[in-house]
Backbone as JSON, one array per atom type, in Angstrom:
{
  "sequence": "XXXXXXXXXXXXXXXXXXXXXXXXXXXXXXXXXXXXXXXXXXXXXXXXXXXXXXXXXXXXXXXXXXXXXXXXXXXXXXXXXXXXXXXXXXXXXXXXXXXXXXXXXXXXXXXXXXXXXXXXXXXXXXXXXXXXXXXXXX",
  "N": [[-12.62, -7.47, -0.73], [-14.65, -4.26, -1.24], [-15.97, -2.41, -3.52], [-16.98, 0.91, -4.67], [-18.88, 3.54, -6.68], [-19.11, 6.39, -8.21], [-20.15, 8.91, -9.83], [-17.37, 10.14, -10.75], [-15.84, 8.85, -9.15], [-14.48, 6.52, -6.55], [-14.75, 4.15, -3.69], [-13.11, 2.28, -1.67], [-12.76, -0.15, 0.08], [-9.76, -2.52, 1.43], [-9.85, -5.45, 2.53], [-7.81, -7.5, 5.25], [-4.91, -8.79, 4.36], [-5.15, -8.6, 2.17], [-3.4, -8.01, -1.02], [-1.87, -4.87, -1.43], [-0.88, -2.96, -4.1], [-1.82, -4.91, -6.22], [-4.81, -5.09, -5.74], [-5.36, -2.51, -5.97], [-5.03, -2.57, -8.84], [-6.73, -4.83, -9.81], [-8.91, -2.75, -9.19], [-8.48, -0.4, -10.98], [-9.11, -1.42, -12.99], [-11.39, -3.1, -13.22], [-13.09, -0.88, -12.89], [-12.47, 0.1, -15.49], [-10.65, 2.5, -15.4], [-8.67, 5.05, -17.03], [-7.07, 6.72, -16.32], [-6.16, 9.09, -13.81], [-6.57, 9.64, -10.17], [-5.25, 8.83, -6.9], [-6.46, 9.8, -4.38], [-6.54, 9.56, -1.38], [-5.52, 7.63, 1.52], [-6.25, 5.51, 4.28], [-5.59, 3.28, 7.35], [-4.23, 0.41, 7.98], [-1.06, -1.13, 6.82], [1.01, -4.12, 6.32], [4.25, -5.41, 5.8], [4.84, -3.45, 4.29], [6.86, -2.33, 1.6], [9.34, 0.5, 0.69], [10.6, 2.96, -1.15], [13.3, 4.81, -2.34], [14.64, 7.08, -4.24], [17.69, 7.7, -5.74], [18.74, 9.39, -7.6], [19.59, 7.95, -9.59], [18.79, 4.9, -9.28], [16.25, 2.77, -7.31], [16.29, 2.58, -3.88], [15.61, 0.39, -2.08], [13.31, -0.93, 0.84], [12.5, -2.66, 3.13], [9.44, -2.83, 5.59], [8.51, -4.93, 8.28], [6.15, -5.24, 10.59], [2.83, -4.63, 11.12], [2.05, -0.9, 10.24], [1.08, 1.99, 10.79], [-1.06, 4.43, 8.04], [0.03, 7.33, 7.4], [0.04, 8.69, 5.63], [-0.92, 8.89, 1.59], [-0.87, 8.71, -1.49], [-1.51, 9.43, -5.03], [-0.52, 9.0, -8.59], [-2.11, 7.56, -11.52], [-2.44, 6.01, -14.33], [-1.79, 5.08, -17.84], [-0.57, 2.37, -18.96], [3.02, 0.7, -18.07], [4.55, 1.48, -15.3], [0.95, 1.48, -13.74], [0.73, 2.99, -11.85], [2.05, 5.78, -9.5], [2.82, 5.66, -6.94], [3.07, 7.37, -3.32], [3.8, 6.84, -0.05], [3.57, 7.08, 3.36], [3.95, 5.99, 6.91], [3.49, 5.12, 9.96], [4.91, 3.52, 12.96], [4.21, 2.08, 15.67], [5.91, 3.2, 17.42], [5.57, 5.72, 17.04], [7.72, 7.05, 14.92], [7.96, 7.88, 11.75], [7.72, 6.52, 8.74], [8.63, 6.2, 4.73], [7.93, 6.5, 1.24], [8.13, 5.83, -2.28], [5.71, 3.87, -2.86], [6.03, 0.4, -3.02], [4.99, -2.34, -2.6], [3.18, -4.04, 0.09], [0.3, -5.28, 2.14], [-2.8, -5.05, 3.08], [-3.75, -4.54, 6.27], [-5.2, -4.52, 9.29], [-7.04, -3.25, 7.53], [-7.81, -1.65, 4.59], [-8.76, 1.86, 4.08], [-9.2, 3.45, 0.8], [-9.46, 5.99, -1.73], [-10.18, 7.36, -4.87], [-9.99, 9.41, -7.59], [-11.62, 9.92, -10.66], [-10.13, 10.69, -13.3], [-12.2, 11.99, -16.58], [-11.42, 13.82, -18.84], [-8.77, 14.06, -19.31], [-5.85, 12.1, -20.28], [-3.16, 10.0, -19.27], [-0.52, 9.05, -19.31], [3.01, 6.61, -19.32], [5.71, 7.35, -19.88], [9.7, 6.96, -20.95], [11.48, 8.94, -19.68], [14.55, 10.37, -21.3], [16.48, 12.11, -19.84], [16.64, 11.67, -16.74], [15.82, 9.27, -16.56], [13.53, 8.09, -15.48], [10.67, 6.37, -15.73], [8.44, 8.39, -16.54], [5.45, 10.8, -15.83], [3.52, 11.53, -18.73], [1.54, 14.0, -20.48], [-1.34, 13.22, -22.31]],
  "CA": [[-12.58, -6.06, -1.05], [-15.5, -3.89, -1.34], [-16.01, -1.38, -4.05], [-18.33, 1.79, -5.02], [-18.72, 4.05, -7.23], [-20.46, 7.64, -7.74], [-19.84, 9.58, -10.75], [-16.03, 9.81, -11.16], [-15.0, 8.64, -7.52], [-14.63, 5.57, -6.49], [-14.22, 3.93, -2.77], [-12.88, 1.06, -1.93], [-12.31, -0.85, 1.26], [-9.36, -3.43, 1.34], [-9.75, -6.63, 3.73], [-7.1, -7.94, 6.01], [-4.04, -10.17, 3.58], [-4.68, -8.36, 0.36], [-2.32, -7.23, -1.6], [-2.29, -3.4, -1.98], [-0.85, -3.01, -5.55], [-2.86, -5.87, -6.49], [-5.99, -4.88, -5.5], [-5.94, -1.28, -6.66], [-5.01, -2.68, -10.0], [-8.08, -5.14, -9.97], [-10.26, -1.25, -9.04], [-8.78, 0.33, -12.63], [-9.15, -3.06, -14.76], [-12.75, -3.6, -13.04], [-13.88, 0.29, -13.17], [-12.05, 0.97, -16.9], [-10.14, 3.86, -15.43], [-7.37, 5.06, -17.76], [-6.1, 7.71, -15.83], [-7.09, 9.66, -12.21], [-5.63, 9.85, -8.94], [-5.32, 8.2, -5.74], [-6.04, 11.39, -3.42], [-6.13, 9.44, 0.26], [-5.83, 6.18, 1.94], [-5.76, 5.11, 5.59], [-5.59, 2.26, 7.82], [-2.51, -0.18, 8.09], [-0.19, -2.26, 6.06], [1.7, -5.25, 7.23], [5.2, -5.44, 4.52], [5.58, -2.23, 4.06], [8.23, -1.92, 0.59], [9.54, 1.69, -0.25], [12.14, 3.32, -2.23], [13.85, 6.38, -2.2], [15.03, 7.23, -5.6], [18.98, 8.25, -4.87], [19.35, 9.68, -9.27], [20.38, 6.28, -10.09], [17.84, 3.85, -8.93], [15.26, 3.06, -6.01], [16.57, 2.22, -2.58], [14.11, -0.28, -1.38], [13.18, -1.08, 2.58], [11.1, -3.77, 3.49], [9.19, -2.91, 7.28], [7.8, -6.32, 8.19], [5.58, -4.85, 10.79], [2.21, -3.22, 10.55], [2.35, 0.2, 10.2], [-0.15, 2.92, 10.46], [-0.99, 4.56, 7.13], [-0.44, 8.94, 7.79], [0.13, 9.66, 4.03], [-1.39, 7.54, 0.62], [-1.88, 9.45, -2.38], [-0.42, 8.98, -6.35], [-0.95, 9.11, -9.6], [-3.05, 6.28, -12.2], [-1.63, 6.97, -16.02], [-1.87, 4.26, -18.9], [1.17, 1.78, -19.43], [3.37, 0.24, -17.38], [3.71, 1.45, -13.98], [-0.01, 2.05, -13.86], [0.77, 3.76, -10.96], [3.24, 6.1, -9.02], [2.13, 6.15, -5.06], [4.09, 7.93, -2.25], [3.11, 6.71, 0.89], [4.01, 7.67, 4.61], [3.11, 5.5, 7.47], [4.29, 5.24, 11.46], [5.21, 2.48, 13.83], [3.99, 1.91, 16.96], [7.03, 4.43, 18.46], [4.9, 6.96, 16.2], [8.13, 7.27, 13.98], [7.47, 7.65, 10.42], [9.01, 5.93, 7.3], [7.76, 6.11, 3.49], [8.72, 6.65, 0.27], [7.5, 5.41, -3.39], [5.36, 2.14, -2.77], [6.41, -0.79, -4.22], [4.42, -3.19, -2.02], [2.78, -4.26, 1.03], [-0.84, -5.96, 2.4], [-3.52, -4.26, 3.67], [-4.02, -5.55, 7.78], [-6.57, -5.19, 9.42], [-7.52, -2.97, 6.37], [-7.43, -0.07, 4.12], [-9.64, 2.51, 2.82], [-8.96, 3.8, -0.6], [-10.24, 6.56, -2.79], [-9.88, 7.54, -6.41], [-10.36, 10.4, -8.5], [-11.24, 9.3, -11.71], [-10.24, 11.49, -14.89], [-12.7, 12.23, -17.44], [-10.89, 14.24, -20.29], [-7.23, 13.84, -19.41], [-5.33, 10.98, -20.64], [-2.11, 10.41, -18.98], [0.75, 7.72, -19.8], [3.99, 7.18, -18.61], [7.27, 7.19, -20.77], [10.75, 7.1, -20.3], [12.6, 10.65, -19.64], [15.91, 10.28, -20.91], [17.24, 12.77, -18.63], [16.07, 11.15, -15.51], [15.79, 7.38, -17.14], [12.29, 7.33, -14.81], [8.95, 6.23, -16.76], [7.42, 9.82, -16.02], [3.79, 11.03, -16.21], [3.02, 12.66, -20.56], [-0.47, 14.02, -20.36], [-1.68, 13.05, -23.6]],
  "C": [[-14.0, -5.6, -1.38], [-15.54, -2.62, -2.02], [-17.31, -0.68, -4.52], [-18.07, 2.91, -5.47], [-19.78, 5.15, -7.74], [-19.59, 8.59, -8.59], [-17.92, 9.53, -10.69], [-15.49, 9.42, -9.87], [-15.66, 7.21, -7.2], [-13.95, 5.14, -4.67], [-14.51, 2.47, -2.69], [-12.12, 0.44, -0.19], [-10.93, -2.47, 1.04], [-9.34, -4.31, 2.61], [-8.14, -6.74, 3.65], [-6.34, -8.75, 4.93], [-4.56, -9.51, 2.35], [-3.51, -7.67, 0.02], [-2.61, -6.14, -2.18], [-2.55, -2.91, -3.31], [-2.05, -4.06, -6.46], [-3.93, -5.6, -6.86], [-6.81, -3.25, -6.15], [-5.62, -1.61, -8.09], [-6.27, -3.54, -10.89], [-9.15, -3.41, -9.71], [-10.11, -0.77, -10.3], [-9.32, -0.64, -13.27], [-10.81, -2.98, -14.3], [-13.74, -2.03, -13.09], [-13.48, 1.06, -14.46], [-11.51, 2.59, -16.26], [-8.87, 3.77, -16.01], [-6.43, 5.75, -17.06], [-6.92, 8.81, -14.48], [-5.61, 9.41, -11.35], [-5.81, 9.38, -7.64], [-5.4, 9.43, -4.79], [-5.99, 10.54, -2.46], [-6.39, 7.76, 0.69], [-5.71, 6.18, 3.26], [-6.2, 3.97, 5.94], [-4.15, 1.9, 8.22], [-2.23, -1.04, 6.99], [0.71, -2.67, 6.86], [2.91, -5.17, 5.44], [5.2, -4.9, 3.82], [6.89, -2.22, 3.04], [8.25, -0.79, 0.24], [10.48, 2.23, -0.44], [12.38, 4.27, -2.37], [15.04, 6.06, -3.44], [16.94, 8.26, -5.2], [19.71, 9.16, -6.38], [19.46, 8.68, -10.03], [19.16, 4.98, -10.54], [16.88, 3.86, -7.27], [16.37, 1.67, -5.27], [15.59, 1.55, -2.14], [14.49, -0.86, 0.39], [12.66, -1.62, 2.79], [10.9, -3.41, 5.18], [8.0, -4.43, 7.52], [6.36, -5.8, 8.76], [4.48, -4.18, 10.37], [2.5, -2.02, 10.98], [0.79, 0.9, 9.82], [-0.27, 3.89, 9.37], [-1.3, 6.21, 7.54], [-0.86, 9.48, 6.29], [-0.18, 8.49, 3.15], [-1.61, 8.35, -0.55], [-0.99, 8.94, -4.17], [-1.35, 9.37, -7.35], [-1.43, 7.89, -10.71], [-2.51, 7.16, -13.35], [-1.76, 5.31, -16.62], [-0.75, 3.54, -19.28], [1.1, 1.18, -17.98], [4.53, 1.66, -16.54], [2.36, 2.13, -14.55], [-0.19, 2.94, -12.38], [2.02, 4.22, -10.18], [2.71, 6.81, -7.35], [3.2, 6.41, -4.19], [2.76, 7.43, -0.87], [3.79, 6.65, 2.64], [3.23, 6.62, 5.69], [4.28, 5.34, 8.99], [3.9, 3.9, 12.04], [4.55, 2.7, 14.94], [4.96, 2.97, 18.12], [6.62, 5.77, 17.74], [6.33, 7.67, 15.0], [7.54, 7.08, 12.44], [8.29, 7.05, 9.2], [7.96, 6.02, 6.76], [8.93, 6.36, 2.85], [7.89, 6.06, -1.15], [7.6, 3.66, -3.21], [5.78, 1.54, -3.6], [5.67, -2.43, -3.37], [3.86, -3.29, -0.77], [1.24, -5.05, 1.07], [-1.82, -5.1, 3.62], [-3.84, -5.28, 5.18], [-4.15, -4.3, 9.24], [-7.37, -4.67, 8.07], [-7.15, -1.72, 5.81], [-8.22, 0.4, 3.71], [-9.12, 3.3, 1.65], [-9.78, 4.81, -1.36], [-9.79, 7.82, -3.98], [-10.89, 8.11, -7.0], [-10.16, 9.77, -9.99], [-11.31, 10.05, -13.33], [-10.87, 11.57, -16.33], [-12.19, 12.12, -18.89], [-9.56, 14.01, -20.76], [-6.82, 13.13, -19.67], [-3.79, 10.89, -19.9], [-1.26, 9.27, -19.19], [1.79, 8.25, -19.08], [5.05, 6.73, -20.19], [8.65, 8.02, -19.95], [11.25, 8.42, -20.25], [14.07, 10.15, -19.85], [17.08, 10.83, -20.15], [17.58, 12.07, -17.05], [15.83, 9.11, -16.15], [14.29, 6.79, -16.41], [11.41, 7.61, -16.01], [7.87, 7.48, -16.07], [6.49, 10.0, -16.8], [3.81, 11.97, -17.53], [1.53, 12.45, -20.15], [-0.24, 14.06, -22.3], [-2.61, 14.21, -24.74]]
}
């Protein structure tokens, strides 16, 4: 992986066999970001996991295949999930599938880049309405 950094923005190339989540979690831990935003990613991922939230719980999908990356963006917040990414990506028949990442590997690669929040603080906690660990700006 290859990272860089320029006043609050940060870019980040992922090699071929990393692990997505992974790797953007080594970028906060290794650039101290508490809180920011994933505005755009492209490339491909190979094991493609995403989840479509049905009220209840997440629907998960595993696409083995790579997949071309159309949509990448989320939110970085303090706690556990340190992140909540929606991501969109097409097959080779140019169909599209996504939904809220929960995994995959960057192949042949990915680029990455992150907005990184100054003043804002953001955490997640539970909503008891909704039972999801949603974004409290602090």
């Amino acid at each position: 992986m290859q990272i860089r950094r320029e006043g609050n923005r940060i870019f980040a190339k992922l090699e071929s066999g990393e692990n997505v989540l992974e790797m953007l979690e080594k970028i906060v831990k290794e650039q101290k970001v508490k809180s920011g935003e994933i505005l755009w990613a492209i490339g491909m991922i190979k094991g493609l996991q995403v989840g479509y939230f049905n009220g209840r719980e997440y629907e998960k999908e595993l696409f083995k295949d790579n997949l071309e990356v159309v949509s990448f963006h989320g939110s970085i917040a303090e706690g556990d999930p340190r992140f909540h990414i929606h991501s969109a990506c097409a097959g080779k028949s140019h169909g599209v599938v996504g939904g809220h990442l929960f995994g995959g590997v960057a192949d042949p690669l990915l680029e990455v880049s992150i907005s990184v929040f100054e003043s804002i603080r953001a955490e997640r906690k539970v909503n008891p309405l909704s039972g999801l660990k949603e974004i409290n700006l602090i």
